[in-house]
C-alpha positions, 0 to 999 in steps of 0.5 A: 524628291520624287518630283525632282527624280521624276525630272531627271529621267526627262519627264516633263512636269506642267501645271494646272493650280486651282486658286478658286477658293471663292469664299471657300477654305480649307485646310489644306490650302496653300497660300500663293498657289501659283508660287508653289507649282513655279517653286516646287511642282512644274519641271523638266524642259519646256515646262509651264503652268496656268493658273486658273483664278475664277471657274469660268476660266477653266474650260480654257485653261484645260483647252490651252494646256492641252494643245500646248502640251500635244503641240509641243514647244517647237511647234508654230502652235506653241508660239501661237498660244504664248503670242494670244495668252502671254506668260505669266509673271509672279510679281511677288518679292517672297522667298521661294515657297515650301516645297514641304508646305502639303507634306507639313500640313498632312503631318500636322493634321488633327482628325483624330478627336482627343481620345482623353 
């Protein structure tokens, strides 16, 4: 909701997912990650994302989002950056991902040990 009212007073939300588990689990992590800021997080005009896979591609995707976002989309850069990095494409056939999944998964937190 609060994404949603952010967006309608014209601001524009871009996204950095983190899908670097590398062996790593947690909690709190949100399967098909960058499902989830497609689905529920980016918005607003000319809004984007770039996944982040493995650590080494990091310094590039903050690069890339950075100039991207300083540029704009009607700028020449813009196209520069689509043309030499081309969009990605979620070639999944799921339904669209649980805008809630972060909230539910705070509710249903269990750190309080059983006080029995």
């Amino acid at each position: 909701l609060v994404r949603d009212g952010v967006v309608r007073q014209g601001i524009v939300i871009n996204g950095l997912p983190l899908m670097t588990r590398g062996g790593f689990s947690g909690v709190y992590d949100v399967n098909d990650l960058d499902r989830y800021y497609s689905d529920c997080v980016i918005g607003g005009a000319g809004a984007f994302m770039i996944p982040v896979n493995d650590w080494t591609q990091f310094p590039e995707a903050i690069r890339r989002k950075l100039v991207l976002e300083l540029a704009g989309p009607a700028s020449p850069q813009w196209a520069a950056e689509e043309a030499d990095h081309p969009p990605v494409v979620l070639a999944q056939d799921k339904p669209a991902a649980d805008c809630q999944i972060g909230e539910k998964m705070w509710r249903n937190r269990n750190w309080m040990p059983d006080s029995r």
